[in-house]
Short mmCIF file of the C-alpha atoms (twelve columns), coordinates in Angstrom:
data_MODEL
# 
_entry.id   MODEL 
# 
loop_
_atom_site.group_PDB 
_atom_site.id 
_atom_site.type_symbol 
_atom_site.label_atom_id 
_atom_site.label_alt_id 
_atom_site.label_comp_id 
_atom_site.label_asym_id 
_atom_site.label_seq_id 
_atom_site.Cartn_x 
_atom_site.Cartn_y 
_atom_site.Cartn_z 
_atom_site.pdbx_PDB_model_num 
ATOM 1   C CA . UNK A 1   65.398 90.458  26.007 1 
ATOM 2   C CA . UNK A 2   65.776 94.315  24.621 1 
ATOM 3   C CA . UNK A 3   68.113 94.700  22.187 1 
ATOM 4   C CA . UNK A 4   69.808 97.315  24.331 1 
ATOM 5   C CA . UNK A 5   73.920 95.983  24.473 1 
ATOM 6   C CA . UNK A 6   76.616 97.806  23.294 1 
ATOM 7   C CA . UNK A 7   77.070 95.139  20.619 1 
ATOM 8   C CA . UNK A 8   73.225 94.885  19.489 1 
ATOM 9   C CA . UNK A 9   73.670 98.767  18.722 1 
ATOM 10  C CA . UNK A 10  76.904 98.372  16.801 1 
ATOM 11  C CA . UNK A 11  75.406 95.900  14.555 1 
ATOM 12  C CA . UNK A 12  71.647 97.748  14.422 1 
ATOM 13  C CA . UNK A 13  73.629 101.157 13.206 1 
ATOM 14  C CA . UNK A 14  75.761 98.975  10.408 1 
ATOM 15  C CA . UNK A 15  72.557 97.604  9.519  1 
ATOM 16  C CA . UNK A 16  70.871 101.064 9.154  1 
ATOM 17  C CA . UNK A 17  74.171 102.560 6.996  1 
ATOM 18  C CA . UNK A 18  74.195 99.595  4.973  1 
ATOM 19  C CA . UNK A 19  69.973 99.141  4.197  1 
ATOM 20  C CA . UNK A 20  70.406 99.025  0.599  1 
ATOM 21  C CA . UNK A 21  72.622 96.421  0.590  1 
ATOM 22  C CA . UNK A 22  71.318 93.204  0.039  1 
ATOM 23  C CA . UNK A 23  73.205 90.544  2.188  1 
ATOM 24  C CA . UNK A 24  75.818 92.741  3.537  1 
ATOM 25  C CA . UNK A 25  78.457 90.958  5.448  1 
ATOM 26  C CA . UNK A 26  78.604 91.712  9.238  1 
ATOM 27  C CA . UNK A 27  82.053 91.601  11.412 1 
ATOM 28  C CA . UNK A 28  83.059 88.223  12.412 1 
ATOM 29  C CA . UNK A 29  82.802 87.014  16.349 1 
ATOM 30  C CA . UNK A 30  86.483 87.283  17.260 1 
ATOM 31  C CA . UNK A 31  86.296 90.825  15.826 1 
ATOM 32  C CA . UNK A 32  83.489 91.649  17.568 1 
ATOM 33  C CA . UNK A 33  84.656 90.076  20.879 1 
ATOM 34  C CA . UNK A 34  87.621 92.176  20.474 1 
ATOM 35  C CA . UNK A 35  86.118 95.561  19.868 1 
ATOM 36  C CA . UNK A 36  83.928 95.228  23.078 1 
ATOM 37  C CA . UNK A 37  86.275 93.172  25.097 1 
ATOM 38  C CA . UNK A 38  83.817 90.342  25.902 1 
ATOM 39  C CA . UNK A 39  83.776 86.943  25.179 1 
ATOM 40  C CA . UNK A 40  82.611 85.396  22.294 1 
ATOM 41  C CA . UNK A 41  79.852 83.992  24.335 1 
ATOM 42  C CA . UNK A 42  78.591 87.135  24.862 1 
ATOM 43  C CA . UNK A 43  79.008 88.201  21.469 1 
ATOM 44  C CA . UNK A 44  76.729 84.888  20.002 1 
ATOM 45  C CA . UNK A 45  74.008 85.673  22.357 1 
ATOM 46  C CA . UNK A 46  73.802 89.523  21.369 1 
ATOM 47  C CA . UNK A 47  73.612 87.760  17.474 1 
ATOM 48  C CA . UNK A 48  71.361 85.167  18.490 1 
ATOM 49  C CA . UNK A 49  69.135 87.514  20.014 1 
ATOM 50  C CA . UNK A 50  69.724 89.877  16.232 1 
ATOM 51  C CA . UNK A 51  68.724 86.507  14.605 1 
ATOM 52  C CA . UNK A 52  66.297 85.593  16.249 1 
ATOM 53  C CA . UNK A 53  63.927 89.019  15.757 1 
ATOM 54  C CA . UNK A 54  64.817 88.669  11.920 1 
ATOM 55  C CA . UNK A 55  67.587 91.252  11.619 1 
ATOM 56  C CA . UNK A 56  70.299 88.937  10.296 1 
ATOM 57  C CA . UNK A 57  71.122 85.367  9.388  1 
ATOM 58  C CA . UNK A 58  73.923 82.755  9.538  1 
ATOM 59  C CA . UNK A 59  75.604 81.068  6.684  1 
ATOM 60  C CA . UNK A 60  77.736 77.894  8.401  1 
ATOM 61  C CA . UNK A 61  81.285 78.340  7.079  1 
ATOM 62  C CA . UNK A 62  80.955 82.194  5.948  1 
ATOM 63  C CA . UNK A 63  79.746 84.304  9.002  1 
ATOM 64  C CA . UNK A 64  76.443 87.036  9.689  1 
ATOM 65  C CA . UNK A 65  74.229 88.826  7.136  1 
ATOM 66  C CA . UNK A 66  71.659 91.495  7.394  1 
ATOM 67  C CA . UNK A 67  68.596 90.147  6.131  1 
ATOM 68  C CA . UNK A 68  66.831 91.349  2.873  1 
ATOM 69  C CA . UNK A 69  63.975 91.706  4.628  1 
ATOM 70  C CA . UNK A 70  65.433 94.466  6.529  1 
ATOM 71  C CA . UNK A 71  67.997 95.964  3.392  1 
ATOM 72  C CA . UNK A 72  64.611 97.816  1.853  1 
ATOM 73  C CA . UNK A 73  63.462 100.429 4.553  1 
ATOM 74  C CA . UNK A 74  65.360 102.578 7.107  1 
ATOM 75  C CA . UNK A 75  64.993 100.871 10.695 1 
ATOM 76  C CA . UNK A 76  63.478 102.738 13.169 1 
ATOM 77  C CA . UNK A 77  62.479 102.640 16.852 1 
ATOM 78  C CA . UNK A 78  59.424 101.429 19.034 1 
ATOM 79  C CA . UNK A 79  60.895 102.909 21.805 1 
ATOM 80  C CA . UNK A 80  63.481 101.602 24.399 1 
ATOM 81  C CA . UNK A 81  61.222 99.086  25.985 1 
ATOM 82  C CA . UNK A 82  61.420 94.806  25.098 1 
ATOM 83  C CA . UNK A 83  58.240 93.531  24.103 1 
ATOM 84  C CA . UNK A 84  58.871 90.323  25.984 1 
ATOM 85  C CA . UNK A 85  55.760 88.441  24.438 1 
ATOM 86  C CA . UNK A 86  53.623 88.390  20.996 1 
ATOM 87  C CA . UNK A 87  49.840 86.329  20.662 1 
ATOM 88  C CA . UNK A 88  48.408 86.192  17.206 1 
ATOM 89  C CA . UNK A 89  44.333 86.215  16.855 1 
ATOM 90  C CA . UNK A 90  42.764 85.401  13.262 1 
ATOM 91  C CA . UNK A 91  41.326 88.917  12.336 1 
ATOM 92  C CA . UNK A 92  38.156 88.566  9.662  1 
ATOM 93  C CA . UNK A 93  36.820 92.412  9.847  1 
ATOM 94  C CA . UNK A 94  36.796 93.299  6.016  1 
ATOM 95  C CA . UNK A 95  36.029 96.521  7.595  1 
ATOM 96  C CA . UNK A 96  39.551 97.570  8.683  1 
ATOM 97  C CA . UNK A 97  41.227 95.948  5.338  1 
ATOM 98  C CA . UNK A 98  39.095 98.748  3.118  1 
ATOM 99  C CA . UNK A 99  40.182 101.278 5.861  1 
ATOM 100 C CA . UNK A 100 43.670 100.555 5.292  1 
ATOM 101 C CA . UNK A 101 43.400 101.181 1.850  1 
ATOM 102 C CA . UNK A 102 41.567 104.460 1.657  1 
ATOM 103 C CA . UNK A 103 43.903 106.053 4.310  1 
ATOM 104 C CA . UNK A 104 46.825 104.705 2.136  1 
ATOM 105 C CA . UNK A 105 44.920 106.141 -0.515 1 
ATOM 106 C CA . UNK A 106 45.288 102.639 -2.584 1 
ATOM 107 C CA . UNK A 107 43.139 101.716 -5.253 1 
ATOM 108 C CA . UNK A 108 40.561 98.581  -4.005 1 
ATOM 109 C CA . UNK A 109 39.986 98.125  -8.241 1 
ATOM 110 C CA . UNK A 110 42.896 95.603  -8.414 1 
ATOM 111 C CA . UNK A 111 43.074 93.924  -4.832 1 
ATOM 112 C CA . UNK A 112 40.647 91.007  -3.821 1 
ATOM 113 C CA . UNK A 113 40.466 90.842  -0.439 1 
ATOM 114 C CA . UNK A 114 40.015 86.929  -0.733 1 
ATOM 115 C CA . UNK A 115 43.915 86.924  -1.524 1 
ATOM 116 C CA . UNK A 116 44.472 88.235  2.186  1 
ATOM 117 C CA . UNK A 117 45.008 86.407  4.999  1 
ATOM 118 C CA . UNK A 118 44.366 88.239  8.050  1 
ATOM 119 C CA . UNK A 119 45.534 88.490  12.154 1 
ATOM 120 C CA . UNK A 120 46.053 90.637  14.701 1 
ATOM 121 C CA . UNK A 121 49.338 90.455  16.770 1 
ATOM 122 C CA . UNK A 122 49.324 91.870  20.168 1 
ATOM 123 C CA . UNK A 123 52.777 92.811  21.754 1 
ATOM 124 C CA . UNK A 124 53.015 92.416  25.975 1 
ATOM 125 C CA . UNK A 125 55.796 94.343  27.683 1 
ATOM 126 C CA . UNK A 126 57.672 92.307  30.705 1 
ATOM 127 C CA . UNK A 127 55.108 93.083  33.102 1 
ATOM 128 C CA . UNK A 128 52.352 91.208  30.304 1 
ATOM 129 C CA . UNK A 129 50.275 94.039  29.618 1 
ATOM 130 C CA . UNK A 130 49.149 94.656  26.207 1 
ATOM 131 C CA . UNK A 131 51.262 97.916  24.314 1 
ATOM 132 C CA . UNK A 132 50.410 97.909  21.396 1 
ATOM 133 C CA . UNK A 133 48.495 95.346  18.441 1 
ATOM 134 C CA . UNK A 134 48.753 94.709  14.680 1 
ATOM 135 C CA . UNK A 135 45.551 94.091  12.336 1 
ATOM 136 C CA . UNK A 136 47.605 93.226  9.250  1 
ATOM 137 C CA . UNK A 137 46.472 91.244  6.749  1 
ATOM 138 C CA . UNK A 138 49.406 89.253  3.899  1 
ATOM 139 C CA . UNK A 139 49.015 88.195  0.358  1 
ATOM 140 C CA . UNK A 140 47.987 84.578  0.326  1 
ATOM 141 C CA . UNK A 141 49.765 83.448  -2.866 1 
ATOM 142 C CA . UNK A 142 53.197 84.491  -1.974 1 
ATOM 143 C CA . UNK A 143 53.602 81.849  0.428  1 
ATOM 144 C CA . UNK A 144 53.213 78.460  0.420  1 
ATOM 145 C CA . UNK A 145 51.548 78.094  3.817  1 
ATOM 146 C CA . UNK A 146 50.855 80.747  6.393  1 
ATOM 147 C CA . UNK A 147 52.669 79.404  9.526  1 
ATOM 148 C CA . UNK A 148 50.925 81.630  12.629 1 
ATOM 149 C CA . UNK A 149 54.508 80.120  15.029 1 
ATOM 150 C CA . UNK A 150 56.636 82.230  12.489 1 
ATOM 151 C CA . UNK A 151 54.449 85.211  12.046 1 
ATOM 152 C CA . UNK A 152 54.201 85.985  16.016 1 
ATOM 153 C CA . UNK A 153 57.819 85.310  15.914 1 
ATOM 154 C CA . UNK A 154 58.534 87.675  12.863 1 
ATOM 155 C CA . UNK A 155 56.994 88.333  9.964  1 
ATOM 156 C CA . UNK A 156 59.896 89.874  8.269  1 
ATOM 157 C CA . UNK A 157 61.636 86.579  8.492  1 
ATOM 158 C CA . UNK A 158 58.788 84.329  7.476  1 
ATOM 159 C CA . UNK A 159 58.453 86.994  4.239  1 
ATOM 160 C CA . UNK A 160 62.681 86.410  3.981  1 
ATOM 161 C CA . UNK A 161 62.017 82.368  4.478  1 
ATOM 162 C CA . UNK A 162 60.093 82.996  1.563  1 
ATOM 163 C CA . UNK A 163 62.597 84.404  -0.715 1 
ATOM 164 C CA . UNK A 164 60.137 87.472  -1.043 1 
ATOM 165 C CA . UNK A 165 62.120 90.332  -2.488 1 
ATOM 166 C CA . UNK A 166 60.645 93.599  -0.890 1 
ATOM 167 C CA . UNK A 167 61.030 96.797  -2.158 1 
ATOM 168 C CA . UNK A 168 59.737 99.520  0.382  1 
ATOM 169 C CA . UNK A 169 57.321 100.409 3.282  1 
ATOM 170 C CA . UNK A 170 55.080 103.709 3.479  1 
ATOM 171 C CA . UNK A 171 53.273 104.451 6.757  1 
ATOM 172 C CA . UNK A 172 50.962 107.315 8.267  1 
ATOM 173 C CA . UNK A 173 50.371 108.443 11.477 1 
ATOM 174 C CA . UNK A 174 47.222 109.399 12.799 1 
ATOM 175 C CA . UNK A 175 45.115 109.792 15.675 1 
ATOM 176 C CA . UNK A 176 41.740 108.185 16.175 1 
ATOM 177 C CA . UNK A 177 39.012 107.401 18.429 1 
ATOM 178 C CA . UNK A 178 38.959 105.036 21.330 1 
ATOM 179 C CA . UNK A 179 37.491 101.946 19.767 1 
ATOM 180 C CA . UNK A 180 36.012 98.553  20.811 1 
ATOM 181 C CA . UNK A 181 39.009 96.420  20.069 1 
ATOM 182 C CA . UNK A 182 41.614 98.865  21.715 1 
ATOM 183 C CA . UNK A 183 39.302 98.154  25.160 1 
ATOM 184 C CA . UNK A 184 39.344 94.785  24.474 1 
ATOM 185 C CA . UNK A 185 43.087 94.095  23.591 1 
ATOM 186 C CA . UNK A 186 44.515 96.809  24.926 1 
ATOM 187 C CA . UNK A 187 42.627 97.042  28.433 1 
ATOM 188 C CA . UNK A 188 42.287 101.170 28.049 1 
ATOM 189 C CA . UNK A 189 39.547 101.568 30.282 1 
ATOM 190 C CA . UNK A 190 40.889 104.952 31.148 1 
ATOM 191 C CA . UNK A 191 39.302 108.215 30.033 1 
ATOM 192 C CA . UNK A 192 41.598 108.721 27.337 1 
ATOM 193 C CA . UNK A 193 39.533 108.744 23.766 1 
ATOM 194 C CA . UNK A 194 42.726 108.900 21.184 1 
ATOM 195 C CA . UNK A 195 44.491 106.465 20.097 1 
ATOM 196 C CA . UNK A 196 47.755 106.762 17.809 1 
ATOM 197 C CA . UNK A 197 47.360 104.767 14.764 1 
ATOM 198 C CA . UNK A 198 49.766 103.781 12.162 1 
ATOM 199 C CA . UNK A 199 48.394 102.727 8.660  1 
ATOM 200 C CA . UNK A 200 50.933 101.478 6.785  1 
ATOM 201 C CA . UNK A 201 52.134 98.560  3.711  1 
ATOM 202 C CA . UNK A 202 55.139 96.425  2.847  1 
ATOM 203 C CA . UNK A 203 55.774 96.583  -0.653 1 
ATOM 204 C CA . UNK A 204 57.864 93.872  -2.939 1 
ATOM 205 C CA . UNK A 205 59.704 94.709  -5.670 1 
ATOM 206 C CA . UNK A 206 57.366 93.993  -8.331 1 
ATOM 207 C CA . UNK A 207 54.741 95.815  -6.727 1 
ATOM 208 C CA . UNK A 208 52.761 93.712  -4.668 1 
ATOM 209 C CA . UNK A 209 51.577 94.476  -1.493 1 
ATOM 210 C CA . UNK A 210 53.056 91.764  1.122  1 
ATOM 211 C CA . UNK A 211 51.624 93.730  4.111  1 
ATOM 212 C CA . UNK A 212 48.390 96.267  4.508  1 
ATOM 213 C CA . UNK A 213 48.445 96.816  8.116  1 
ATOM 214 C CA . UNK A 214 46.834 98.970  10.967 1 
ATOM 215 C CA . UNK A 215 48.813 99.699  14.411 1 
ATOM 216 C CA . UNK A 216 47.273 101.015 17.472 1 
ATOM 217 C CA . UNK A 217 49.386 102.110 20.475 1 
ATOM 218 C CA . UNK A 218 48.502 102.272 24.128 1 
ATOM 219 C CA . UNK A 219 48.495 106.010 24.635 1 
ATOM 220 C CA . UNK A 220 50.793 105.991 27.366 1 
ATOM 221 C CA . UNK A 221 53.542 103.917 25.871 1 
ATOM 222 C CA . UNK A 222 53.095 106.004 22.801 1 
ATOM 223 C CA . UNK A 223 54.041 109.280 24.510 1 
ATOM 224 C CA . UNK A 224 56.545 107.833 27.088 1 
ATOM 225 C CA . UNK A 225 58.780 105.860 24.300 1 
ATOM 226 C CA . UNK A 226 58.913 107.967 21.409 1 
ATOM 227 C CA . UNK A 227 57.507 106.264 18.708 1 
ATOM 228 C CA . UNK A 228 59.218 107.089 15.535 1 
ATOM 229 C CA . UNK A 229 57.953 106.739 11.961 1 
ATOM 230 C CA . UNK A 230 59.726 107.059 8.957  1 
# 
């Protein structure tokens, strides 16, 4: 389900003025209802939907929050389409994790790469063909147990089930070569050779980094949705 209602937006945009608050307090449901003129049906599924992708949470008795995990970085966009489904493959290439760290220019001196667990999460649109995929790899000790159900649900909130406060996220864009995994998980047999890759890391507040990840984009859905990068 694309979080693509009027109501979904409202909230999004409150999130996005409000990022640097932690915990900020969303409208209530009959206030909601009554701005859009729907039911307050309607307006728990929109915030059900918001919950359920990690945006915000529910405190019984007190009303909506945005979720820490989203108060440290400025949202931004994958592009208008849902990705209706998410499969999660154990990733043990040490080969990518040092790649992520030179093109973040990060220092490997201080990072064991037996603290890391990694995966790769590949993201179907509604017709179930791979878009895009995820080799990221998290900091073992932070957690008490890695729980693959809640990462291919959301890692955001399985790193805000885990009371991990974040600080900030860097990225870069690039463009690289066609490679072996981006035939294999992304079926691009076509004759296109360049692939849009995002390196990027999840920082927490005392300077650890949750997240070192690599993104690689089908081409196509690349160019037709607009990827944006902050």
């Amino acid at each position: 389900m694309a979080l693509s209602s009027k109501i979904c937006t409202y909230i999004l945009n409150l999130i996005d003025v409000h990022k640097d608050e932690d915990g900020f307090q969303l409208p209530s449901e009959n206030f909601l209802a009554t701005k859009f003129k729907v039911s307050r049906v309607t307006v728990r599924k929109d915030l059900a939907l918001l919950q359920s992708q990690g945006y915000i949470y529910s405190v019984k008795g007190s009303g909506y929050f945005t979720s820490p995990s989203f108060a440290f970085s400025k949202l931004y966009s994958i592009g208008s389409e849902s990705y209706e489904k998410r499969k999660v493959i154990t990733l043990n290439n040490q080969n990518i994790f040092y790649d992520i760290l030179e093109k973040l220019n990060i220092s490997s001196t201080n990072i064991n790469i037996n603290d890391y667990f990694g995966y790769t999460k590949v993201f179907y649109d509604k017709k179930d063909k791979p878009r895009l995929y995820n080799n990221s790899f998290i900091l073992k000790p932070l957690f008490d147990e890695i729980d693959l159900t809640k990462i291919t649900h959301s890692l955001l909130s399985f790193i805000a089930e885990n009371n991990i406060p974040l600080d900030k996220q860097i990225n870069k864009a690039f463009v690289e070569e066609k490679n072996s995994q981006d035939v294999h998980l992304l079926s691009l047999l076509h004759e296109k050779e360049l692939i849009p890759t995002v390196y990027g890391s999840i920082i927490s507040k005392d300077g650890k980094f949750v997240e070192l990840y690599q993104r690689r984009y089908d081409p196509d859905d690349f160019v037709q949705n607009w990827v944006k990068f902050f």
